[in-house]
N, CA and C atoms as an extended XYZ file, in Angstrom:
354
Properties=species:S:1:pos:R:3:atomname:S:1:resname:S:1:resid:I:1 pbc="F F F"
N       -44.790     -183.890       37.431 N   UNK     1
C       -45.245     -185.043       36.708 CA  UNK     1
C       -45.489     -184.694       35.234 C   UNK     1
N       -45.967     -183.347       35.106 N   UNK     2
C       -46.150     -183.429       33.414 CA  UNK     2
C       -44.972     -182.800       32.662 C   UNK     2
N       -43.802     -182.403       33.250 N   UNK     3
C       -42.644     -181.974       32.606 CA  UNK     3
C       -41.894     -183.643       32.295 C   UNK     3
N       -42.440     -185.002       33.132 N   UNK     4
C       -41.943     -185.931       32.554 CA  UNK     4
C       -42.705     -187.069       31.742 C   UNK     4
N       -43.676     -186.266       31.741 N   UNK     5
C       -44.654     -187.136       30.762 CA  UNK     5
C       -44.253     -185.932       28.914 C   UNK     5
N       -43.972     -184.778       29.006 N   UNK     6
C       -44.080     -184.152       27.916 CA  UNK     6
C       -42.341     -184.549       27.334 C   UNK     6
N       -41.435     -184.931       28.290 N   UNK     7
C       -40.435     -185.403       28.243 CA  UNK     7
C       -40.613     -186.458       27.439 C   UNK     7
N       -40.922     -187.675       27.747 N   UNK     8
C       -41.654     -189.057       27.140 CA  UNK     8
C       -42.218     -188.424       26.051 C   UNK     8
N       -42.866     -187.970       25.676 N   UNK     9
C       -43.932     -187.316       24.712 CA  UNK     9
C       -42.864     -186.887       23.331 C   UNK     9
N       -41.850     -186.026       24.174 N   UNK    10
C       -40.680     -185.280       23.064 CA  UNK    10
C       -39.805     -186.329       22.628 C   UNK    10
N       -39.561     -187.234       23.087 N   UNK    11
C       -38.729     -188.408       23.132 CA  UNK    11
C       -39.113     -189.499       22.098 C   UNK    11
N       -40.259     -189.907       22.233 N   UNK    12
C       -41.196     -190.811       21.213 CA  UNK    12
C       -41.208     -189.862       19.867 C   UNK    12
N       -41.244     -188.370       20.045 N   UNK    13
C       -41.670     -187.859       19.388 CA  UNK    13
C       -40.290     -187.669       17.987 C   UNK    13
N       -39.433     -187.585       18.753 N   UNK    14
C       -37.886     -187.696       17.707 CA  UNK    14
C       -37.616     -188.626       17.435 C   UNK    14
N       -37.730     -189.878       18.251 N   UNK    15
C       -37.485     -191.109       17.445 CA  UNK    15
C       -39.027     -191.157       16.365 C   UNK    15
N       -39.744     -191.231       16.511 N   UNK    16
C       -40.729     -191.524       15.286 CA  UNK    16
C       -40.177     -190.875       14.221 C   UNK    16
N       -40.013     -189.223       14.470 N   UNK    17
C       -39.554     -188.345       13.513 CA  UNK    17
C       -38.054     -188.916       12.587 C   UNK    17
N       -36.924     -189.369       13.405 N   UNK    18
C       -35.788     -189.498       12.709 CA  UNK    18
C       -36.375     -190.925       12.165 C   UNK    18
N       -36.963     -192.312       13.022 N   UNK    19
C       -37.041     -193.157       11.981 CA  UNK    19
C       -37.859     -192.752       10.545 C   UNK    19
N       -39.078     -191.651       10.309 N   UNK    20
C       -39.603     -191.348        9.171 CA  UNK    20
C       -38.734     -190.507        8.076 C   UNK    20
N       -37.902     -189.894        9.125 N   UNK    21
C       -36.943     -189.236        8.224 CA  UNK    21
C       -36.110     -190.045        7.298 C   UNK    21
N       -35.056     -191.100        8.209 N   UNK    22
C       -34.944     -192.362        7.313 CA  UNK    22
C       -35.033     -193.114        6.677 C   UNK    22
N       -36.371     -193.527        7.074 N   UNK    23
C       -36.833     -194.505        5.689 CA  UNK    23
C       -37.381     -193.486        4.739 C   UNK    23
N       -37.999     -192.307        4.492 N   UNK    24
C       -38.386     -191.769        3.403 CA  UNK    24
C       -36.818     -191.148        2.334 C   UNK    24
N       -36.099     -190.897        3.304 N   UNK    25
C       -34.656     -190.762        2.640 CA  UNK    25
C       -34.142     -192.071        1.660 C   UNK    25
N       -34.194     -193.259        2.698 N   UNK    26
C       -33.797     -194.107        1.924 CA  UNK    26
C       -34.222     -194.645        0.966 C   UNK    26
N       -35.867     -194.689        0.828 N   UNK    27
C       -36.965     -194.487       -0.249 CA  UNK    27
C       -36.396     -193.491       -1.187 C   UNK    27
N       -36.495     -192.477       -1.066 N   UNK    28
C       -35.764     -191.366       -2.294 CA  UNK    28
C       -34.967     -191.906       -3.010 C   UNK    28
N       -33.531     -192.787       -2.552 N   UNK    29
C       -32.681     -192.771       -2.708 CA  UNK    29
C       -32.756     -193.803       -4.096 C   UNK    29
N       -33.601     -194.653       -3.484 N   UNK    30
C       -33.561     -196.175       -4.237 CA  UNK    30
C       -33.871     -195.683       -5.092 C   UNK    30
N       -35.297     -194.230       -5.602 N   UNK    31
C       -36.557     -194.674       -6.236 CA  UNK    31
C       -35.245     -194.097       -7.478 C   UNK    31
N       -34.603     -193.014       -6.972 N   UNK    32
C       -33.321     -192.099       -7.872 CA  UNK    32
C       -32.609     -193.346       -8.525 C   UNK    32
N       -32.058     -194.177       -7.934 N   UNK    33
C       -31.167     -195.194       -8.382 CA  UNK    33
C       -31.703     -195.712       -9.699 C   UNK    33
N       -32.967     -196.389       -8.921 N   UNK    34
C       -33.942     -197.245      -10.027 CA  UNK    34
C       -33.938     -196.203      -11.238 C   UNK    34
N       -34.598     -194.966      -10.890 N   UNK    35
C       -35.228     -194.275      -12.243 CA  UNK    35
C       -33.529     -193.996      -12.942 C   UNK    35
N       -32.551     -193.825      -12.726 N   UNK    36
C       -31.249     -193.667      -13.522 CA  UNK    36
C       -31.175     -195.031      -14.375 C   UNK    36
N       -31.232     -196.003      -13.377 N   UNK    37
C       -31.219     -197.126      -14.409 CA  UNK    37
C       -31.701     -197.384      -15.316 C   UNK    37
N       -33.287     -196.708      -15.110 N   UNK    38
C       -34.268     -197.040      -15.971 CA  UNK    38
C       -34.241     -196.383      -17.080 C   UNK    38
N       -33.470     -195.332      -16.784 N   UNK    39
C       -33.186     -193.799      -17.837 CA  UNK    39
C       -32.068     -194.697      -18.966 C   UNK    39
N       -30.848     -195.407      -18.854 N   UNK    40
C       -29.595     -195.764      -18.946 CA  UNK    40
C       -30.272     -197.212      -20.151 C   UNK    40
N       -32.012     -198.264      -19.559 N   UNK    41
C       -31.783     -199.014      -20.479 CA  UNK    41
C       -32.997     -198.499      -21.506 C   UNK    41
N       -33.361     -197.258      -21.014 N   UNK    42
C       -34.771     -196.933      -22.135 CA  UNK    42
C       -33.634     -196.479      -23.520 C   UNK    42
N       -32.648     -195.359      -22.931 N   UNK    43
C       -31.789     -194.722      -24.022 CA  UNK    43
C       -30.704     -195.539      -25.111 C   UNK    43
N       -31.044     -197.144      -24.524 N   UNK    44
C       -30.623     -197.780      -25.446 CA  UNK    44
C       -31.207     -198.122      -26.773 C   UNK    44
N       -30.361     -197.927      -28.110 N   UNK    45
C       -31.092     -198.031      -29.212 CA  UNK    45
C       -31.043     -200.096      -29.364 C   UNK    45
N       -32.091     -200.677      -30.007 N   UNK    46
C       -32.824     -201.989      -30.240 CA  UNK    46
C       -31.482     -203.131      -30.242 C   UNK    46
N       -30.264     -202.311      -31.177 N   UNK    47
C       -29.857     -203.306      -31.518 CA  UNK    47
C       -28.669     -203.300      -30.238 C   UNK    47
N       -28.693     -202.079      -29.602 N   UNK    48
C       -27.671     -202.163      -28.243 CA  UNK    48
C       -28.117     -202.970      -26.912 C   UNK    48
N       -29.828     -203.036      -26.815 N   UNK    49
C       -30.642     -203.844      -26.191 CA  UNK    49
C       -30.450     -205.665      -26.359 C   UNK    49
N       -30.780     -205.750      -27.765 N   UNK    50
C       -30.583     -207.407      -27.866 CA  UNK    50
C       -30.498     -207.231      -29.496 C   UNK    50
N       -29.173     -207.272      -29.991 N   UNK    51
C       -29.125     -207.528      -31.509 CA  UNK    51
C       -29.704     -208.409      -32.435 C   UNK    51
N       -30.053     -210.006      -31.380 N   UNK    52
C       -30.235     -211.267      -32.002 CA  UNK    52
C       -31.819     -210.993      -32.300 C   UNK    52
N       -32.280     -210.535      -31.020 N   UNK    53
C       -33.736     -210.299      -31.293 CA  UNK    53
C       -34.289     -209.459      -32.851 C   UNK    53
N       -33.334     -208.382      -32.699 N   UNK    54
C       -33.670     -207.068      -33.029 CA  UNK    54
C       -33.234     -207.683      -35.000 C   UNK    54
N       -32.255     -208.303      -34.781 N   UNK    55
C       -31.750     -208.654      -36.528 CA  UNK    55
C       -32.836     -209.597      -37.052 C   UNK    55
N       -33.323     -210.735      -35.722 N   UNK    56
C       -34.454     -211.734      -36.661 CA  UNK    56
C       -35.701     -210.929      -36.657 C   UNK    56
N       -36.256     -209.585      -36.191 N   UNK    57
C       -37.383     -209.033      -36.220 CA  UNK    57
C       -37.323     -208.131      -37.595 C   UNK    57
N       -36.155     -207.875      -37.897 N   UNK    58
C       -35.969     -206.981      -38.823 CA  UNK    58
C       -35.700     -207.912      -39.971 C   UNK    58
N       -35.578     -208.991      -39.988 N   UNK    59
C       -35.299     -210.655      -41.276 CA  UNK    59
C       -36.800     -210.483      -41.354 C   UNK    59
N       -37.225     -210.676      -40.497 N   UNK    60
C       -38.960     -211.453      -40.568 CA  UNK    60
C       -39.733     -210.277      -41.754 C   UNK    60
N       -39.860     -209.031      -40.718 N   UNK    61
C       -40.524     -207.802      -41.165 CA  UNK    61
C       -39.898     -207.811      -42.703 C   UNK    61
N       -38.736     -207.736      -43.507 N   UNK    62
C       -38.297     -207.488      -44.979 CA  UNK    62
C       -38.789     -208.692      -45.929 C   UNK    62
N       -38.608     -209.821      -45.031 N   UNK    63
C       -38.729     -211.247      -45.908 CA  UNK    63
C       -40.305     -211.769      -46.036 C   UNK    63
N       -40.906     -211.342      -44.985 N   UNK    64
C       -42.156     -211.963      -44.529 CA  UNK    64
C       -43.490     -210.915      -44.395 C   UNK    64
N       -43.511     -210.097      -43.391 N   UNK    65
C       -44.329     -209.171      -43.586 CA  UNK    65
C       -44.719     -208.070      -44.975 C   UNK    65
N       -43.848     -207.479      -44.910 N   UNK    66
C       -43.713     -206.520      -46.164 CA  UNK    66
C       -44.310     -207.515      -47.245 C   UNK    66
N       -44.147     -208.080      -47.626 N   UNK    67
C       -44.110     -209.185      -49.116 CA  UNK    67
C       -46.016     -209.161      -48.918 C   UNK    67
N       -45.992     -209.545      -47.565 N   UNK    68
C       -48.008     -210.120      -47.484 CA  UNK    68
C       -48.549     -208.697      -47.560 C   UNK    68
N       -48.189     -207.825      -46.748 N   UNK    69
C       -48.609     -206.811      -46.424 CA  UNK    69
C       -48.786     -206.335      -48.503 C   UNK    69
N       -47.885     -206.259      -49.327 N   UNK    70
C       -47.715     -205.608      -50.551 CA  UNK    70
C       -49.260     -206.876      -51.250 C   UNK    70
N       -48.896     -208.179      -50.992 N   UNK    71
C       -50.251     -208.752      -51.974 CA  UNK    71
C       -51.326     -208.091      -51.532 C   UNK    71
N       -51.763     -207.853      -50.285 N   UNK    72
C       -53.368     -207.753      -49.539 CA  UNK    72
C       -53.376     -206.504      -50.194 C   UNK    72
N       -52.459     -205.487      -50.107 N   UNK    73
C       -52.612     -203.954      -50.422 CA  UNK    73
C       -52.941     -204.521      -52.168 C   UNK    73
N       -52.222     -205.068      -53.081 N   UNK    74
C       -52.521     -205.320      -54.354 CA  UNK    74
C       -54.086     -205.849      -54.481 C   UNK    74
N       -54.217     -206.623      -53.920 N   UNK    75
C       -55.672     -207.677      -53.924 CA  UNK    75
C       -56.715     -206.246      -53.883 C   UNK    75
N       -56.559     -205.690      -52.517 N   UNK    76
C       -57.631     -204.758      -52.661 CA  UNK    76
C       -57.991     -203.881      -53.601 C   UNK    76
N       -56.821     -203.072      -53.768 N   UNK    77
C       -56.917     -201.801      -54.968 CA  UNK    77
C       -57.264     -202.385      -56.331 C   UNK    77
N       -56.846     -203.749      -57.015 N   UNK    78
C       -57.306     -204.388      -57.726 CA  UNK    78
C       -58.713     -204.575      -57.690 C   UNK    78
N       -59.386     -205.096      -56.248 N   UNK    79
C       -61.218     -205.893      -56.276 CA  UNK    79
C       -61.605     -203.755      -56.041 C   UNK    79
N       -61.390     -203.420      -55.566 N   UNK    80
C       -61.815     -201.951      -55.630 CA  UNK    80
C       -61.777     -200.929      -57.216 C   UNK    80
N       -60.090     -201.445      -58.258 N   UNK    81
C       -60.498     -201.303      -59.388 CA  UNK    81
C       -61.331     -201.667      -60.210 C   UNK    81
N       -61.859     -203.035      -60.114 N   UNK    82
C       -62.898     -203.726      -60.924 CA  UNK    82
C       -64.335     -203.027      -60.412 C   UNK    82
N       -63.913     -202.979      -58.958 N   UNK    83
C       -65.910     -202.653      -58.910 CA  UNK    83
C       -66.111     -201.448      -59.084 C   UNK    83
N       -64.840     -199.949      -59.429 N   UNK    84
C       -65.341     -198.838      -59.955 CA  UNK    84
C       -65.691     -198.988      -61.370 C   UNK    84
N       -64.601     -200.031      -62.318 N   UNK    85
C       -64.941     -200.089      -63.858 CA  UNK    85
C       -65.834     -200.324      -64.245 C   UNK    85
N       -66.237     -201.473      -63.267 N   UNK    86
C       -67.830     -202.283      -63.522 CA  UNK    86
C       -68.941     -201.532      -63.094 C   UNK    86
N       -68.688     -200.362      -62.061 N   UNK    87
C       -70.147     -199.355      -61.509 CA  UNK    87
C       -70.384     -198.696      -62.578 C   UNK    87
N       -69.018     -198.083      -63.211 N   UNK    88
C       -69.221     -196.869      -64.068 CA  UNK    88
C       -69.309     -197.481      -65.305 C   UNK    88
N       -69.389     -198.815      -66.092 N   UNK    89
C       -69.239     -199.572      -67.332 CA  UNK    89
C       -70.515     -200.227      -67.604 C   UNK    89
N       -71.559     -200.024      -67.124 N   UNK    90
C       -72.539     -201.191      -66.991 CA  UNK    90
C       -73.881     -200.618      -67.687 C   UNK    90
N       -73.571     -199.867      -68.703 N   UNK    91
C       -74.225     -199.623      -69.455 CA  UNK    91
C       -75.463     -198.266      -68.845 C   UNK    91
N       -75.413     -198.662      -67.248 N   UNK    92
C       -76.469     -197.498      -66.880 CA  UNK    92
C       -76.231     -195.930      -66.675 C   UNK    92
N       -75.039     -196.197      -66.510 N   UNK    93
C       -74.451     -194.711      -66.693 CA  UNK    93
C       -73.314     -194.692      -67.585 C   UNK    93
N       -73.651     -194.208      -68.979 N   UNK    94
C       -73.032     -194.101      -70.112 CA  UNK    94
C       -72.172     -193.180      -70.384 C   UNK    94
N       -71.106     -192.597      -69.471 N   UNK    95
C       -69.960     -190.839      -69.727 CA  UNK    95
C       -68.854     -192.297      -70.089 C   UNK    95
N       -68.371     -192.791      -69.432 N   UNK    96
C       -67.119     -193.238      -69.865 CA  UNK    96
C       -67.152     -193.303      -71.688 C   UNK    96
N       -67.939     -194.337      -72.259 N   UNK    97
C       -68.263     -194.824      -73.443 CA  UNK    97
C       -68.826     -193.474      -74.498 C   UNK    97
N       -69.734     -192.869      -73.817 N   UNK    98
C       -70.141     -191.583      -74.735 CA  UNK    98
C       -68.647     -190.570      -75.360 C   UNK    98
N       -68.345     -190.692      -73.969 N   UNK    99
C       -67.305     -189.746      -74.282 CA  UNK    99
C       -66.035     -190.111      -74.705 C   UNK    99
N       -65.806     -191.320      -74.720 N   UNK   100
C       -64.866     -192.266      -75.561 CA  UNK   100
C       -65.006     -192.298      -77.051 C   UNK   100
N       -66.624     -192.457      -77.274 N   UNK   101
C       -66.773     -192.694      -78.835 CA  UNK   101
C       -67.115     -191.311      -79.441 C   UNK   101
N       -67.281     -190.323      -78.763 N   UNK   102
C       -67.840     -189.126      -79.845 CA  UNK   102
C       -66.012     -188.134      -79.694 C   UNK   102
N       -65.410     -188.637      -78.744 N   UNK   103
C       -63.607     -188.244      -79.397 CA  UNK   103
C       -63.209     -188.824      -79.851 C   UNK   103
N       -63.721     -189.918      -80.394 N   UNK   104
C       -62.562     -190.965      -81.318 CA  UNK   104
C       -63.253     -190.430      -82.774 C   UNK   104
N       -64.652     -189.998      -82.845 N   UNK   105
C       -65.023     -190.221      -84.122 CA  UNK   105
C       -66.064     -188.547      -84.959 C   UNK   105
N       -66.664     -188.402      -85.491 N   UNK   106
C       -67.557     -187.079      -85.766 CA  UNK   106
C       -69.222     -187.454      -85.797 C   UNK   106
N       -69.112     -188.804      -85.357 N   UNK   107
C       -70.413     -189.004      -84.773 CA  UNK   107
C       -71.136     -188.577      -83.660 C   UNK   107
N       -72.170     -188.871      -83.625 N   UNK   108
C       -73.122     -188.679      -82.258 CA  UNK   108
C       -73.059     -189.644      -81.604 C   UNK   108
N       -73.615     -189.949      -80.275 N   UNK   109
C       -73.697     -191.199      -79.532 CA  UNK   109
C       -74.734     -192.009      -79.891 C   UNK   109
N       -76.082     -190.987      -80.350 N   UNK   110
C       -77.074     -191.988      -80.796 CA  UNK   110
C       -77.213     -192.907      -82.263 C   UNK   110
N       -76.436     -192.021      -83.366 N   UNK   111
C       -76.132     -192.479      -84.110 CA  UNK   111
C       -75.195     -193.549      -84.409 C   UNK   111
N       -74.338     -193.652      -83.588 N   UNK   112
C       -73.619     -195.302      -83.070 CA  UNK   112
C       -74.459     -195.865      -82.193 C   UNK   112
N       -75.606     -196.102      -81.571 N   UNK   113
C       -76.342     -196.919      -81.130 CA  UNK   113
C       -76.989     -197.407      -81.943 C   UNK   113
N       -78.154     -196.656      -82.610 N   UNK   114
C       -78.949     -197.182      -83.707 CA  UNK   114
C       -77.930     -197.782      -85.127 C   UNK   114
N       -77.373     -197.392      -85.204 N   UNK   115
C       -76.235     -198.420      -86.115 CA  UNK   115
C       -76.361     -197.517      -87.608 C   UNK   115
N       -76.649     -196.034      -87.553 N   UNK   116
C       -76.535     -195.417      -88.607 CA  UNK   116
C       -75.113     -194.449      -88.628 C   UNK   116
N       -74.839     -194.511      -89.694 N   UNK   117
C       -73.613     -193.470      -89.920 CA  UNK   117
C       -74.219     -192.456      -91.041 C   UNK   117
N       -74.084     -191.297      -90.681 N   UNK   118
C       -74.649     -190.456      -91.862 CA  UNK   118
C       -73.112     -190.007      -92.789 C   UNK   118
């Protein structure tokens, strides 16, 4: 009796085995397929992908972006030039102007304040 129960036992036991063998094979197989494909549309360059897309993204970005992108970059460095001229110009810290007027001239700084020239 138990040489035909271990029989049954070996029996269940190869079919489970060959159906797992199978489907994990055939799993492999696909996942290979898929990832080649996937390999085949990554290595495509933009305009081999979709040209139409790829030419109006590249219209937009030259005609449209770039252009805004160049004012905002201007706007800033401009409001950032004024508020260094105006930190360093405002009479409380006097190097720009000191040192402007005593190389232009053989005066002193205080002597161009008080309004004497010797």
């Amino acid at each position: 009796m138990q040489s035909i129960l271990d029989a049954i036992t070996e029996w269940i036991k190869e079919i489970l085995i060959g159906a797992i063998n199978g489907n994990l094979s055939t799993m492999f197989g696909d996942v290979n397929e898929k990832v080649g494909t996937i390999a085949a549309e990554v290595g495509q360059t933009p305009q081999g992908w979709n040209a139409g897309i790829f030419s109006m993204v590249q219209t937009l970005s030259e005609n449209v972006i770039v252009p805004i992108a160049g004012l905002v970059i201007t706007y800033v460095l401009c409001v950032e030039l004024i508020s260094m001229v105006t930190e360093k110009n405002n009479m409380h810290d006097d190097v720009c102007c000191k040192r402007c007027i005593s190389n232009a001239s053989n005066t002193t700084y205080s002597q161009l304040i008080c309004g004497r020239m010797i």
